[in-house]
N, C-alpha and C positions, 0 to 999 in steps of 0.2 A: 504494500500500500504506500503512493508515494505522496497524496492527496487526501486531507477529510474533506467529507461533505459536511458533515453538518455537526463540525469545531472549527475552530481557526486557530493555529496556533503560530505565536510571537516570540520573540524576544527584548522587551520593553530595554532590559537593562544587564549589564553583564552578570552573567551566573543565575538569571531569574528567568524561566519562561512563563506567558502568558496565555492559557488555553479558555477560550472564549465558548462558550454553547453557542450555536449560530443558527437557530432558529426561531428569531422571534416572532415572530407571526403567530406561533404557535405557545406562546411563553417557554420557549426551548425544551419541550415536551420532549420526553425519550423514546427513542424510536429503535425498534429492533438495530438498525444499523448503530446507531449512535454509542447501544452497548460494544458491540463488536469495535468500534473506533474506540471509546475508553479503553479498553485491553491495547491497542494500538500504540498510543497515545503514550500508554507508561510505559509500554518497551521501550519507545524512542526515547522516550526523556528519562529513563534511566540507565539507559544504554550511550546517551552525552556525556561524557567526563565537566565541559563545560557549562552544565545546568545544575547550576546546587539547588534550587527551588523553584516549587511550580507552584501558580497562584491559578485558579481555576475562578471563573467568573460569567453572567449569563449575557449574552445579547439583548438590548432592549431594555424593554422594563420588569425584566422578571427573571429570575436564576435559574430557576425551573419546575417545570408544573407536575412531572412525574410523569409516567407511562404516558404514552400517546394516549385519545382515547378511542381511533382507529387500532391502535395495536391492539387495547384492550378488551375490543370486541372479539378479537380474533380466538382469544383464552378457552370461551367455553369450548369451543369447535374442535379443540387439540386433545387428544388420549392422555388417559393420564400419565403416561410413563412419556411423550411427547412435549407435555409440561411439566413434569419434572427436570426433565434436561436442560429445556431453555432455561427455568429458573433457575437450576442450579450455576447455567453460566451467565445468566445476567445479573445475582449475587455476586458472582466472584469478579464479573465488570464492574461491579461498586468497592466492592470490600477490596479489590487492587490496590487502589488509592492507598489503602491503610498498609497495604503491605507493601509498597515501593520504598526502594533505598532515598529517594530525596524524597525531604518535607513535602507537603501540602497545604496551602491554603485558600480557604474556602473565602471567597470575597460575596458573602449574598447582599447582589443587591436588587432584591422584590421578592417575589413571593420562592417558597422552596417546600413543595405537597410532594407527600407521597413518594415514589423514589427521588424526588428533588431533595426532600430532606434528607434521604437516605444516602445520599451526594456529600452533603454538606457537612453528616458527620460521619461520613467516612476520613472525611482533611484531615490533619493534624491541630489546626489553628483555623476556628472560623469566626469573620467579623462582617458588618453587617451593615446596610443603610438603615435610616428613620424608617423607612415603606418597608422594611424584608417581613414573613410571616412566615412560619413553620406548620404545618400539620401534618399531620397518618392520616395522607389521604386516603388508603386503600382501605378505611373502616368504612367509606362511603360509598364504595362500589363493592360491597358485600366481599370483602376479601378481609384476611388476618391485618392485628397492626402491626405484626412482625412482618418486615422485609427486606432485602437487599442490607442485611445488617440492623437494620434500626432497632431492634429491642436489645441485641449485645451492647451499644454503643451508648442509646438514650441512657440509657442507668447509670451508667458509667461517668455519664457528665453533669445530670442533675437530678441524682438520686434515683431510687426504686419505687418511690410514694409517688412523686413528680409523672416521673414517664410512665408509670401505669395509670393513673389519670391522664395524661395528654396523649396517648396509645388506645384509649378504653373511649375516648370522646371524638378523637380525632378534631376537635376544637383548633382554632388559630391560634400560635402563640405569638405574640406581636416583638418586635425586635428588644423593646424596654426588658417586656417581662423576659427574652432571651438573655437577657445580659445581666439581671439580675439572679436568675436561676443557673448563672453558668451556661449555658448555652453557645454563648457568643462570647470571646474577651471585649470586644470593642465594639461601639454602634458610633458613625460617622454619617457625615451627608453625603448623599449620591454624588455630588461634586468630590471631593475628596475621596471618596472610598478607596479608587486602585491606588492613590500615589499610600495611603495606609497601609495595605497591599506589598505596595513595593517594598516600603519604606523595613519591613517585619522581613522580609524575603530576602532583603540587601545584606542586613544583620544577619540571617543562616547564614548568608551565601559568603557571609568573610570568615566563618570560622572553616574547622578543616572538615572534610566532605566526608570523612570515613568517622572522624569523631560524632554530626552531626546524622549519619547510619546509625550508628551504636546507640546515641542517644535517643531515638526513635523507634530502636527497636526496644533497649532498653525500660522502657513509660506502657509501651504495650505488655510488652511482659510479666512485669511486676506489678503490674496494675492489678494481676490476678493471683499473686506469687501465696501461694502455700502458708510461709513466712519468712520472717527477718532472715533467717539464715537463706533460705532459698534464694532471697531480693541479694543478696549480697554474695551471693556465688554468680548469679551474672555482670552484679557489678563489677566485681574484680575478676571476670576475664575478661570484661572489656577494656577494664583499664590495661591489662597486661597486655593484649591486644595492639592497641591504641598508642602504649609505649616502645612500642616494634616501628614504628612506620616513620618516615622521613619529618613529615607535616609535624610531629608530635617536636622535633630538632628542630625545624625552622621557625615554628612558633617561640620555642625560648628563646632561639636568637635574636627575634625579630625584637620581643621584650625588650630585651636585656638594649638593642642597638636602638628601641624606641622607635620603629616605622613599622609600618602594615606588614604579618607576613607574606606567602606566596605560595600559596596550598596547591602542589600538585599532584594531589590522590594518590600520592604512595608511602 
């Protein structure tokens, strides 16, 4: 694939790409292809040495609506073992996000239903306009509010009490209450949102790109860890890791001589 259709993807600023939804007409609604290009999409950008972070972002005035709902008609028609497969790869076209070596961040800015939310906390780091709104949209087309990740994830960032009500209602959550519930670290004006965007991506993208793996893998890991001793047997192999590799040397050089260092991923 040398071509998305319906992404677009940038490089705003060095070390940061920029992957756009590009369907607004449709509030960047997901569309069978679009899964297939998100699996795409993180090969390439983590198969860049040159892309320390990807800031993902929607066309228009909306991040994204979730399932087409042409796609969505199509569900009942398919056997069950026919939808079992596609779902199972159009989860792992979401939950990629969370597994690619470089960061992620989610820039919503408008609405984010249904697999759109399920997008947004797949990122690592999402922030937000005044307009963004979250819900499980799939509780309103008679479908579970687990999907494409979102019951692993929702708990995980603003409690079990929280997302079983916002899962169970499929209610809006508006960007305030996002940011107050953890949700969102940031809520900015649609004017400003990418250069925030950037500004969060720039900061990954100067420290070292193998540290900034480990650290990401690191958060998802132990987020779930057994315990303290578990959390701290990945810790210290990644530290031991991390102290092997070139970048770990030029970063104290650079200290010690006071200038930016020059991470090149080994």
């Amino acid at each position: 694939m040398t071509d998305f259709r319906t992404l677009q993807l940038s490089h705003p600023s060095p070390g940061v790409a920029l992957a756009t939804l590009n369907r607004p007409d449709r509030l960047n609604a997901i569309t069978f292809e679009m899964f297939d290009e998100f699996v795409e999409l993180q090969r390439r950008v983590d198969a860049d040495p040159a892309t320390r972070a990807l800031v993902i972002t929607g066309g228009g005035r909306g991040f994204c609506a979730g399932l087409d709902l042409d796609c969505a008609a199509q569900l009942p028609d398919m056997t069950a073992t026919e939808m079992m497969r596609e779902q199972q790869n159009w989860g792992a076209a979401v939950a990629g996000f969370r597994h690619m070596s470089t960061p992620v961040i989610a820039a919503v800015n408008g609405p984010a239903a249904g697999a759109g939310m399920g997008l947004a906390l797949a990122a690592d780091i999402r922030i937000a306009t005044e307009s963004a709104r979250f819900n499980a949209a799939f509780v309103k087309v008679g479908l579970s509010g687990g999907d494409v990740g979102t019951s692993w994830a929702l708990p995980r960032l603003v409690g079990l009490a929280r997302a079983t009500e916002i899962l169970l209602t499929g209610r809006f959550v508006t960007a305030n209450e996002a940011l107050q519930i953890g949700l969102v670290t940031d809520v900015t004006s649609s004017e400003s949102l990418l250069d925030k965007a950037y500004e969060i991506a720039e900061m990954i993208a100067s420290n070292s790109p193998f540290g900034m793996t480990l650290t990401k893998q690191v958060i998802q890991q132990n987020v779930d860890a057994p315990s303290l001793d578990a959390a701290l047997a990945v810790e210290n192999r990644n530290q031991v890791l991390a102290t092997r590799t070139s970048d770990m040397r030029e970063a104290l050089i650079a200290f010690r001589e006071k200038r930016q260092p020059v991470f090149t991923g080994r």
